[in-house]
C-alpha positions in Angstrom: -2.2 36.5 -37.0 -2.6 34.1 -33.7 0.2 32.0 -32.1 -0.5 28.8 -31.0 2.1 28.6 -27.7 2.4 24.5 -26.7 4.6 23.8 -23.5 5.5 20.3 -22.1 4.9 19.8 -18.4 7.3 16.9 -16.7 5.4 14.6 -13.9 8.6 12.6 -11.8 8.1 9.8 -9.5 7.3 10.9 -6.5 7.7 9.6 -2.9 4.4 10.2 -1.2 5.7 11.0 2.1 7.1 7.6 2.8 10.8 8.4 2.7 11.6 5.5 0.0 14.0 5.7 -3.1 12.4 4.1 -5.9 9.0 2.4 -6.8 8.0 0.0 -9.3 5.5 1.4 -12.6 2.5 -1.9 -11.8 0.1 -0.1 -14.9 -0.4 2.6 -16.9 -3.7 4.1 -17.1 -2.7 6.2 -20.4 -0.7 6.1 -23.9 0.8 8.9 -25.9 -2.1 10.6 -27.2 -4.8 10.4 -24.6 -6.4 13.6 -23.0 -5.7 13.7 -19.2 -7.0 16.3 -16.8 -5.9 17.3 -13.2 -6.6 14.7 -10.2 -6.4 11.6 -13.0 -5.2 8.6 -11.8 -2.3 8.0 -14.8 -0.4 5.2 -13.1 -0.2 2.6 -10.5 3.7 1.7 -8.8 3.9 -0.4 -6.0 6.7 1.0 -3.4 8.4 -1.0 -0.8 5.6 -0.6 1.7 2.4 -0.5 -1.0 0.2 -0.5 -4.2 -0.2 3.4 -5.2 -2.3 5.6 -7.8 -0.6 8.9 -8.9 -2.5 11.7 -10.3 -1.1 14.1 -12.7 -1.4 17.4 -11.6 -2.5 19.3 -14.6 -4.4 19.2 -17.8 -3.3 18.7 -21.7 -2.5 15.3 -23.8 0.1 12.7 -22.8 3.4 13.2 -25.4 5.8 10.3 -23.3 5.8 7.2 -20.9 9.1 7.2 -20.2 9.2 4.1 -18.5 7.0 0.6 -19.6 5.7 -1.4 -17.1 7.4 -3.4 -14.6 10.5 -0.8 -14.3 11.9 0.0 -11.2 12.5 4.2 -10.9 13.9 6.5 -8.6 12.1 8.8 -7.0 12.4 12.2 -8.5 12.9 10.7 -12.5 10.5 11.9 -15.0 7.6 9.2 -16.0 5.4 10.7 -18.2 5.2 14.3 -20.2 2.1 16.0 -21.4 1.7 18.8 -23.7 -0.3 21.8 -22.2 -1.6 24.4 -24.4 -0.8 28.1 -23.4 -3.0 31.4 -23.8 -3.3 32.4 -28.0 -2.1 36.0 -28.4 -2.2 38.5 -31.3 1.1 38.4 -32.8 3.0 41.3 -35.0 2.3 41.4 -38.6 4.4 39.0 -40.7 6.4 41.5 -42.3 8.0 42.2 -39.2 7.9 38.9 -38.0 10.2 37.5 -40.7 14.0 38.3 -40.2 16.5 38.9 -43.2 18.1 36.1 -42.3 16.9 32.6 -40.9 16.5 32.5 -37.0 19.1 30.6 -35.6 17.5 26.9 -33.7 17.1 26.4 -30.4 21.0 24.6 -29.9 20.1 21.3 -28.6 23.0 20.7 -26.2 21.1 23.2 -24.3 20.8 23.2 -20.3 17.6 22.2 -19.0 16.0 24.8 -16.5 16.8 23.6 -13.2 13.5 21.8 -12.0 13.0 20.6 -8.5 12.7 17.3 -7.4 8.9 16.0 -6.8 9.0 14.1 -3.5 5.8 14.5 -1.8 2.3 14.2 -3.5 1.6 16.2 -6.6 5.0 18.5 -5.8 5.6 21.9 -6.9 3.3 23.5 -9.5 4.9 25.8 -12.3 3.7 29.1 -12.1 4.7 32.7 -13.0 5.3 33.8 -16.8 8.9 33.6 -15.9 9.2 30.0 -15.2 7.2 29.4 -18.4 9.0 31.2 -20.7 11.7 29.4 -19.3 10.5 26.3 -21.0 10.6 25.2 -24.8 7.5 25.8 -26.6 6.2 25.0 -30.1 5.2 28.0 -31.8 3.1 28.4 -35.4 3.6 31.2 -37.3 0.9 31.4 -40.8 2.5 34.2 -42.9 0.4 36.2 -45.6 0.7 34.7 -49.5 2.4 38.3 -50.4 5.1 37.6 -48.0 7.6 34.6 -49.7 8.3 33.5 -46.2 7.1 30.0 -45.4 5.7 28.8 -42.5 8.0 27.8 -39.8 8.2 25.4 -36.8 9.7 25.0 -33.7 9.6 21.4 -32.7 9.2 21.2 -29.1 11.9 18.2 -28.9 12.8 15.8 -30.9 11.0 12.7 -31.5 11.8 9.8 -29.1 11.0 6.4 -29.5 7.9 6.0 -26.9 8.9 2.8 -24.6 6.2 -0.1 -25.8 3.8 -0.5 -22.7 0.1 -2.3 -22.8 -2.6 -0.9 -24.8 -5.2 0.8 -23.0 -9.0 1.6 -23.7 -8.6 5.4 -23.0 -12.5 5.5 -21.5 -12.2 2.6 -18.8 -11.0 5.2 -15.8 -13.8 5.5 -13.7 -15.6 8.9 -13.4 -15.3 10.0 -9.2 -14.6 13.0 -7.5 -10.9 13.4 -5.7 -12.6 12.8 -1.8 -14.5 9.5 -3.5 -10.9 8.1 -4.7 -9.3 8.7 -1.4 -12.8 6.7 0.4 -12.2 3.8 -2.3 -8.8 3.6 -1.5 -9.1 3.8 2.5 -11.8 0.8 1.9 -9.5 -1.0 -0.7 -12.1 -0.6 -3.3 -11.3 -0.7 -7.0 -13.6 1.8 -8.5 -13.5 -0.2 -11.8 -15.9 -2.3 -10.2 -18.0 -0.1 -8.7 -21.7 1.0 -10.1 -21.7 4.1 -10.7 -25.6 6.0 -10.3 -24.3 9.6 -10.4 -24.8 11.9 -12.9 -23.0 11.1 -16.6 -21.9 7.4 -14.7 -19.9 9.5 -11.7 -19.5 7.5 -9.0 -20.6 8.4 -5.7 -19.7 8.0 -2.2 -22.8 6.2 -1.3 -21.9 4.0 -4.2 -18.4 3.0 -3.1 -20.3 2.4 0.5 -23.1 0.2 -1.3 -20.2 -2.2 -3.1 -18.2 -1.8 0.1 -21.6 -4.0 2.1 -21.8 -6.4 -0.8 -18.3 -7.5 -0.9 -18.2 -8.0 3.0 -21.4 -9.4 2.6 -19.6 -12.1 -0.1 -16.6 -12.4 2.2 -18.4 -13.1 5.4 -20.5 -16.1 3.4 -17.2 -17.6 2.0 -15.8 -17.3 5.9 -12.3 -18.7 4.3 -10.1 -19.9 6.9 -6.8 -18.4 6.0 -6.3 -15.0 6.7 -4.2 -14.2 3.2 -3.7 -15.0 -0.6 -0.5 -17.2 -0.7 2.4 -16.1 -2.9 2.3 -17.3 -6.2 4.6 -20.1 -7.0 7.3 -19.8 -9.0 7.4 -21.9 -12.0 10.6 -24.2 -13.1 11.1 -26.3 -16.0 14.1 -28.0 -16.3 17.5 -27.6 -14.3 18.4 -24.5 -15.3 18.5 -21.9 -12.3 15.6 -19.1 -11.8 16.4 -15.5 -10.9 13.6 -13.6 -9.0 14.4 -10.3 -9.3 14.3 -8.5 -5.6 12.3 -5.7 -5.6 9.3 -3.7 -4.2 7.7 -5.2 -0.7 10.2 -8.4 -0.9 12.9 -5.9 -0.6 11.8 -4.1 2.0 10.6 -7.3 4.1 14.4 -8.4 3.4 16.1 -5.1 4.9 13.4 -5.0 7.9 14.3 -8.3 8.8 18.6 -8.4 8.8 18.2 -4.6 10.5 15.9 -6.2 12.8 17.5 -9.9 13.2 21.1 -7.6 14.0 19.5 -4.7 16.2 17.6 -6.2 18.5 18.6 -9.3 20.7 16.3 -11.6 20.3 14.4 -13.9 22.5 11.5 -16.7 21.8 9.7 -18.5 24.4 7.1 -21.3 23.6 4.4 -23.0 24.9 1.6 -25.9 24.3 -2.0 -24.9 25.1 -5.0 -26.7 25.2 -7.8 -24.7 22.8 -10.6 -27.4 23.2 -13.3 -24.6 24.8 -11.9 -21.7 22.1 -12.6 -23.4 19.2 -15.8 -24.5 21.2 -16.1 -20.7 21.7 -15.8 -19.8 17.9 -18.0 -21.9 16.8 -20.7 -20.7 19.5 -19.8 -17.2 17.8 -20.7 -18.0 14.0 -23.8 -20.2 14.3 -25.3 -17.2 17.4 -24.4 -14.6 15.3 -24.0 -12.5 18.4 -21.1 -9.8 17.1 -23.3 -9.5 13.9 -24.2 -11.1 10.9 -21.9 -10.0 8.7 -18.7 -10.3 11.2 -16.6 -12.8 10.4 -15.6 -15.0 13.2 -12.0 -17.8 13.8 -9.5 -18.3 16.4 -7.3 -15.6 14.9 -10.1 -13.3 16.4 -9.6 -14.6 19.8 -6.0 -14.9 19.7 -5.6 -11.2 19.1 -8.3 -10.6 21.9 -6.1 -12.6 24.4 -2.9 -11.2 23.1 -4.6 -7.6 23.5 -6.0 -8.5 26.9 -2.5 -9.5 28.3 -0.7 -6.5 26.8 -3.3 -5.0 28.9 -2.2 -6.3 32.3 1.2 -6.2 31.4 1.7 -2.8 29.3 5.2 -2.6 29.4 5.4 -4.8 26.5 4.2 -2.3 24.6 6.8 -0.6 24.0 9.8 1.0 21.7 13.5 1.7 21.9 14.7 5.5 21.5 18.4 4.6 20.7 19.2 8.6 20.4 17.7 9.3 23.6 18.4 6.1 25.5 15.3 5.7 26.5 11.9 3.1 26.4 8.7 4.3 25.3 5.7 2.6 26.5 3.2 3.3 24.0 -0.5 4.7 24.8 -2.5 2.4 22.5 -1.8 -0.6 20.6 -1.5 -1.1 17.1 -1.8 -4.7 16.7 0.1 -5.6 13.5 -1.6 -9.2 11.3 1.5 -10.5 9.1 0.0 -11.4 5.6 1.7 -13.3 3.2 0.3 -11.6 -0.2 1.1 -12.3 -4.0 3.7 -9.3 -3.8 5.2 -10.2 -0.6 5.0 -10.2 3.3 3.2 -7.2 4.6 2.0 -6.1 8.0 -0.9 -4.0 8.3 -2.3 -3.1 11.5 -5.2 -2.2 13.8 -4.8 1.6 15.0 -5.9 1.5 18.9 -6.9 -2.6 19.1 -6.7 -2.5 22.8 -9.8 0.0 22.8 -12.0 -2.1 20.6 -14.6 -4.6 22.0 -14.4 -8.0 20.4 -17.1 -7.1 17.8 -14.9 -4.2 17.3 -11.8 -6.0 17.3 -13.5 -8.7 14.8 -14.8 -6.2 11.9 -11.6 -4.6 11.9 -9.9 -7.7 11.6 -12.0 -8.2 8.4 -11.5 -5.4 6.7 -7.8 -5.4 7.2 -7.4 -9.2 6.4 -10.3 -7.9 2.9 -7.9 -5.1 2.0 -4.5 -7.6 2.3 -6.3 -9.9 0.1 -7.2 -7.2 -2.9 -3.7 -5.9 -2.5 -5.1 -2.6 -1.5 -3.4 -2.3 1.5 -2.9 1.9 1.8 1.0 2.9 3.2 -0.9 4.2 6.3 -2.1 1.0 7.1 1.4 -0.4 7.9 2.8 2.5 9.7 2.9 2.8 13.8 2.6 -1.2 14.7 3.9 -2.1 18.2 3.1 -5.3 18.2 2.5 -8.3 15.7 0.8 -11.4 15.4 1.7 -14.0 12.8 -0.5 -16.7 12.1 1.6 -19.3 10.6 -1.4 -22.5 11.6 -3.0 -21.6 8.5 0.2 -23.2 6.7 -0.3 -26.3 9.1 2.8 -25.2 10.6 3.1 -26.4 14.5 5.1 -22.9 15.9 8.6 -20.7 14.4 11.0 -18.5 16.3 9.3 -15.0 14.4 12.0 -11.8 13.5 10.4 -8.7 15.2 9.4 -5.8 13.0 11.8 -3.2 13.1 10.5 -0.5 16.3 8.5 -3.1 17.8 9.1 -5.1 21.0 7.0 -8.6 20.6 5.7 -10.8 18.1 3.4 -13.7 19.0 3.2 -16.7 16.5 -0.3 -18.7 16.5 0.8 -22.3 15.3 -1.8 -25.0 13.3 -4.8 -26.4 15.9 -4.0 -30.3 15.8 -6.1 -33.2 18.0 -3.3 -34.4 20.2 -3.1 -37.0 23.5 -3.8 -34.3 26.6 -4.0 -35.1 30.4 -7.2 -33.4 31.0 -8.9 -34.1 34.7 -6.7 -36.9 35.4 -7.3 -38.5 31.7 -5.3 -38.7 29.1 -8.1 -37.6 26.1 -8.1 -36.4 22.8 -8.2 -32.3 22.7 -7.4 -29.8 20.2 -3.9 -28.6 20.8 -1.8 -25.4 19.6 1.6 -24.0 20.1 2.1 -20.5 20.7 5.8 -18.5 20.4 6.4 -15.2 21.3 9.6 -13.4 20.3 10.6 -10.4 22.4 13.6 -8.0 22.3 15.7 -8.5 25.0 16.7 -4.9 25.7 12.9 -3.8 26.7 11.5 -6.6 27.5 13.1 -9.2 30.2 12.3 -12.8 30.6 9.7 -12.5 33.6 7.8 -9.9 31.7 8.1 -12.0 28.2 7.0 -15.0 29.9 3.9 -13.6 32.4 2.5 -12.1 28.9 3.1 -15.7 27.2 1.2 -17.0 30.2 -1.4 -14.9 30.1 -3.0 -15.1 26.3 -2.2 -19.2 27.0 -4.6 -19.3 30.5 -7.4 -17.1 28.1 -7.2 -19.4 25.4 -7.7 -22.0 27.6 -10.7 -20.6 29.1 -12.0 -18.1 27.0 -14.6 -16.7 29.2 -11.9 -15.2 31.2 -11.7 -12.6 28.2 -14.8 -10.9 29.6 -13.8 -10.9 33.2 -10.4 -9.8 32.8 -10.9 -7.5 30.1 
């Protein structure tokens, strides 16, 4: 006679090495039933800073969602359980095996084994035959017709109602290798809607590269102006009152900005500049082609350079406040953060080491990051380390703001709407294209000469753009 040994394996939220609390379930990949193996994307949750995929970290067929869509968990809860099948043994004969009196059940008030919280990637993997006969298990016992003994059953658990969540095609997950995931997700690629030409419809690294062209390819023709998908509206019928619920990256952005607005004293400076010969400039960039054909060129682009160029000359503004060890930190490189309003909230990725990258540089990775914002595939590592932000509210036709820092960082330069304005310009008053600029700065690293010889600086390259080539 064989016993059939059936365990249940518990996957928790967990926090992905980003420190947060809770996350929010976006999609399930799965239902109750499906087969899942180990490295399977199961589920998407958006945490405060980003748009996840989880893998489960073993093999066997999903028994409970524990949560539908749209819930908010903590990290550490259980998600999702899947039965995995254990090794078949030969068991005694069934003589022996059946007792003279019935075998007490498992009492259900019983303890759970103590299990430890998963907090960082797949967390800790169960292994040992005494952690696993530790668990419950579901074991089949076929006794002989001689024997008047009837079959018996240990249920794992008892049946719970399975929360109602989304049907699911079980066969839409795309087939790719673990390093090919992590590739798509660096790029911001949805493998869904990548061909694949590997064996058995794998995809392939070269494929994820090939779809990776063609959409910058696409993007770079469309050459929309705004840098980022606007929120979606909320919709209201009526006089009655609309709750929003506050969650995710609005919750987050909310926190940042009273720590931020209440920690560091803030200070915004403003001033009017004359962009006549940049937008001249840009356009000289797209119809020459110059920084490549597939580079997509706007004023943002020269903003940042300018920005980038007086941080530059003026590298004390590049800094952070050490509040434990009462010290400033100028920073070695710059990671130029690009606020982007997105359909889940204000974000700010950023460019690691901007102040290193030549314009064509400086340009592509502008693309991609602005690309990535737009797909809401903006990765958690993408938004870490910024030191200083631009945010470019123009796009919104708005003429300048007084922008809240991000927490850590020490300036954050606003790029106001390009309008045709009345300018003295060699002793005429003309028409030129005009644009405000404001730069916020906190007051404890960065003083009012320094704030204002940085403002100074990105408004006399604007104004003459060829000076970013001879004083960068």
């Amino acid at each position: 006679m064989t016993t059939e040994v059936r365990s249940l394996r518990e996957f928790r939220m967990p926090d992905v090495g980003e420190g947060l609390t809770e996350a929010e379930i976006l999609s399930w990949y799965v239902k109750p039933g499906d087969t899942v193996t180990d490295g399977q994307v199961v589920c998407e949750v958006e945490t405060a800073k980003a748009a996840v995929e989880l893998p489960i970290p073993f093999n066997g067929v999903v028994e409970q969602l524990f949560f539908p869509e749209g819930a908010t968990v903590d990290v550490g809860t259980v998600i999702i359980s899947v039965a995995v099948a254990g090794e078949a043994g030969a068991a005694a004969p069934a003589v022996a095996a059946a007792p003279a009196a019935p075998a007490p059940a498992p009492a259900p008030a019983e303890a759970e084994p103590e299990r430890r919280e998963v907090l960082v990637g797949y967390g800790p993997r169960t292994g040992g035959s005494q952690r696993r006969a530790r668990r419950t298990t579901t074991t089949t016992v076929i006794a002989p017709a001689p024997v008047p003994v009837p079959a018996v059953v240990v249920p794992v658990s008892v049946p719970v109602p399975v929360p109602v969540v989304p049907e699911q095609p079980s066969g839409d997950r795309p087939l790719a290798k673990p390093p090919v995931r992590k590739l798509a997700k660096d790029l911001g690629i949805d493998l869904r809607a990548v061909t694949p030409t590997g064996p058995d419809g794998v995809i392939t690294r070269e494929d994820v590269h090939a779809h990776a062209s063609a959409a910058a390819a696409v993007a770079a023709a469309a050459d929309a102006p705004a840098p980022v998908a606007a929120a979606e509206p909320v919709s209201v019928s009526g006089s009655g009152d609309v709750r929003v619920p506050i969650k995710g990256v609005r919750k987050a952005t909310a926190q940042a900005m009273v720590s931020s607005a209440f920690t560091a004293p803030h200070v915004t400076e403003f001033v009017q500049v004359d962009v006549t010969r940049t937008m001249r400039f840009v356009r000289r960039l797209k119809e020459s082609g110059e920084l490549g054909r597939d580079i997509r060129v706007s004023p943002l682009l020269l903003v940042a350079k300018a920005l980038l160029t007086a941080i530059k000359r003026h590298p004390e503004i590049n800094a952070q406040w050490d509040e434990a060890a009462q010290e400033i930190v100028i920073k070695g490189q710059v990671n130029l953060g690009i606020a982007a309003a997105t359909p889940r909230g204000l974000i700010v990725p950023n460019i690691k080491d901007a102040g290193a990258k030549t314009l064509s540089g400086l340009a592509a990775a502008l693309g991609e990051l602005i690309d990535t914002a737009r797909q809401g595939k903006t990765s958690p590592a993408d938004m870490q380390g910024g030191t200083v932000t631009i945010t470019n509210v123009g796009v919104f036709g708005v003429d300048t703001g007084t922008p809240i820092l991000n927490p850590g960082e020490a300036a954050i330069l606003a790029f106001g709407a390009v309008r045709e304005l009345p300018w003295v310009h060699k002793g005429k008053v003309v028409p030129r294209q005009v644009t405000t600029l404001a730069l916020s700065f906190d007051h404890r690293l960065v003083d009012g000469e320094l704030g204002s010889r940085v403002l100074a600086d990105v408004a006399a390259l604007l104004e003459r753009p060829k000076r970013l080539i001879t004083w960068g």
